[in-house]
N, C-alpha and C positions, 0 to 999 in steps of 0.2 A: 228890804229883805230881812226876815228875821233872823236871830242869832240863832236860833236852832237849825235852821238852813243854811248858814253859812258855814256850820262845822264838817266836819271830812270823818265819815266813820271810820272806825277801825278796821273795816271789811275795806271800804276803798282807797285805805291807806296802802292796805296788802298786796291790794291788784296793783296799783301806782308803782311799788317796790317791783314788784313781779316783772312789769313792763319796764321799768328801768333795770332790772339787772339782765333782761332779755337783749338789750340795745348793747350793752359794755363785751368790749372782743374777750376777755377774760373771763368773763361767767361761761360765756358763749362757749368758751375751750375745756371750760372746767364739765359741762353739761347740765344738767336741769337740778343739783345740789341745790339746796336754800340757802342760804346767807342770812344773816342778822340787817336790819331797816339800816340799824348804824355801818355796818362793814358795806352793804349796795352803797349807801350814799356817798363813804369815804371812797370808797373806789371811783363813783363816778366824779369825784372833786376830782382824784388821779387823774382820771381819764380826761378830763375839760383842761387840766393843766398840763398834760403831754400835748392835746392839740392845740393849745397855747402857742408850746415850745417847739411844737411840729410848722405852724403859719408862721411864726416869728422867723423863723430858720429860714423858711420858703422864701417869704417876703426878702429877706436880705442877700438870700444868692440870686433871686431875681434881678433883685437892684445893681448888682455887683455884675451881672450877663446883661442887663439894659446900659449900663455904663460904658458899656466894651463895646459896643455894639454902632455900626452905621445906624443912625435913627431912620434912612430912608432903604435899609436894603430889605430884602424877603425874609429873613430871620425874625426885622423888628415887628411889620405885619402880622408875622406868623403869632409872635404874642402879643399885638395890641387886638389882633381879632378871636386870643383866646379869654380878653379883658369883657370883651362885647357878649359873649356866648352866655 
Protein backbone atom coordinates (compact mmCIF):
# COMPACT_ATOMS: atom_id res chain seq x y z
CA UNK A 1 0.00 0.00 0.00
CA UNK A 2 1.50 3.30 -0.64
CA UNK A 3 1.83 6.04 1.96
CA UNK A 4 -0.25 8.22 -0.07
CA UNK A 5 -3.05 5.92 0.57
CA UNK A 6 -2.65 5.22 3.68
CA UNK A 7 -3.31 8.93 4.92
CA UNK A 8 -6.92 9.84 6.11
CA UNK A 9 -7.92 13.35 4.35
CA UNK A 10 -9.01 16.01 6.11
CA UNK A 11 -12.68 15.64 4.51
CA UNK A 12 -12.67 12.05 6.13
CA UNK A 13 -11.46 12.98 9.21
CA UNK A 14 -14.67 15.45 9.32
CA UNK A 15 -17.09 12.77 8.35
CA UNK A 16 -15.28 10.33 11.11
CA UNK A 17 -15.81 13.26 13.92
CA UNK A 18 -19.38 13.79 12.60
CA UNK A 19 -20.27 10.01 12.94
CA UNK A 20 -18.75 9.95 16.19
CA UNK A 21 -20.14 12.90 17.79
CA UNK A 22 -23.70 11.48 16.28
CA UNK A 23 -23.08 8.04 18.40
CA UNK A 24 -22.22 10.14 22.04
CA UNK A 25 -25.94 10.82 24.22
CA UNK A 26 -24.58 14.32 24.79
CA UNK A 27 -24.17 15.65 21.47
CA UNK A 28 -27.24 13.83 20.72
CA UNK A 29 -29.05 16.25 23.47
CA UNK A 30 -27.11 19.15 22.78
CA UNK A 31 -28.61 18.66 18.69
CA UNK A 32 -26.81 19.00 15.44
CA UNK A 33 -24.12 22.15 17.04
CA UNK A 34 -20.54 21.29 15.82
CA UNK A 35 -17.87 20.65 18.38
CA UNK A 36 -14.11 20.90 17.86
CA UNK A 37 -12.17 17.07 16.58
CA UNK A 38 -10.60 17.73 20.01
CA UNK A 39 -13.87 18.35 22.37
CA UNK A 40 -15.89 14.99 20.18
CA UNK A 41 -12.87 12.92 20.97
CA UNK A 42 -12.44 14.16 24.77
CA UNK A 43 -15.95 13.56 25.15
CA UNK A 44 -15.96 10.28 23.61
CA UNK A 45 -12.86 9.25 26.01
CA UNK A 46 -15.76 10.50 28.87
CA UNK A 47 -18.16 8.59 27.31
CA UNK A 48 -15.93 4.81 27.06
CA UNK A 49 -15.07 5.71 30.67
CA UNK A 50 -18.62 6.08 32.20
CA UNK A 51 -19.29 2.78 30.40
CA UNK A 52 -16.26 1.53 31.99
CA UNK A 53 -17.61 2.53 35.41
CA UNK A 54 -21.22 1.62 34.30
CA UNK A 55 -20.04 -2.63 33.39
CA UNK A 56 -17.60 -2.55 36.31
CA UNK A 57 -20.59 -1.58 38.75
CA UNK A 58 -22.95 -4.10 36.84
CA UNK A 59 -20.40 -6.71 36.96
CA UNK A 60 -20.00 -6.43 40.75
CA UNK A 61 -23.70 -6.19 41.85
CA UNK A 62 -24.13 -9.22 39.81
CA UNK A 63 -21.68 -11.03 41.52
CA UNK A 64 -22.87 -9.79 44.89
CA UNK A 65 -26.97 -11.35 43.69
CA UNK A 66 -24.96 -14.59 42.07
CA UNK A 67 -23.50 -15.11 45.66
CA UNK A 68 -26.83 -14.84 47.53
CA UNK A 69 -28.33 -16.93 45.31
CA UNK A 70 -29.44 -20.92 45.22
CA UNK A 71 -27.16 -21.87 42.27
CA UNK A 72 -29.95 -24.32 41.22
CA UNK A 73 -33.18 -22.40 41.70
CA UNK A 74 -35.16 -20.18 38.77
CA UNK A 75 -33.56 -16.90 39.61
CA UNK A 76 -29.96 -18.39 38.81
CA UNK A 77 -31.30 -19.86 35.31
CA UNK A 78 -33.06 -16.71 34.83
CA UNK A 79 -29.46 -15.17 34.53
CA UNK A 80 -27.22 -17.89 33.45
CA UNK A 81 -29.55 -17.92 30.20
CA UNK A 82 -29.34 -14.24 30.14
CA UNK A 83 -25.28 -15.12 29.85
CA UNK A 84 -26.02 -17.41 26.82
CA UNK A 85 -28.39 -14.78 24.77
Amino acid sequence: MSSRRSRISEEEITELISKLQSLLPETRRRGASRASAAKVLKETCNYIKSLHREVDDLSGRLSELMATMDVDSAQAEIVRSLFRS
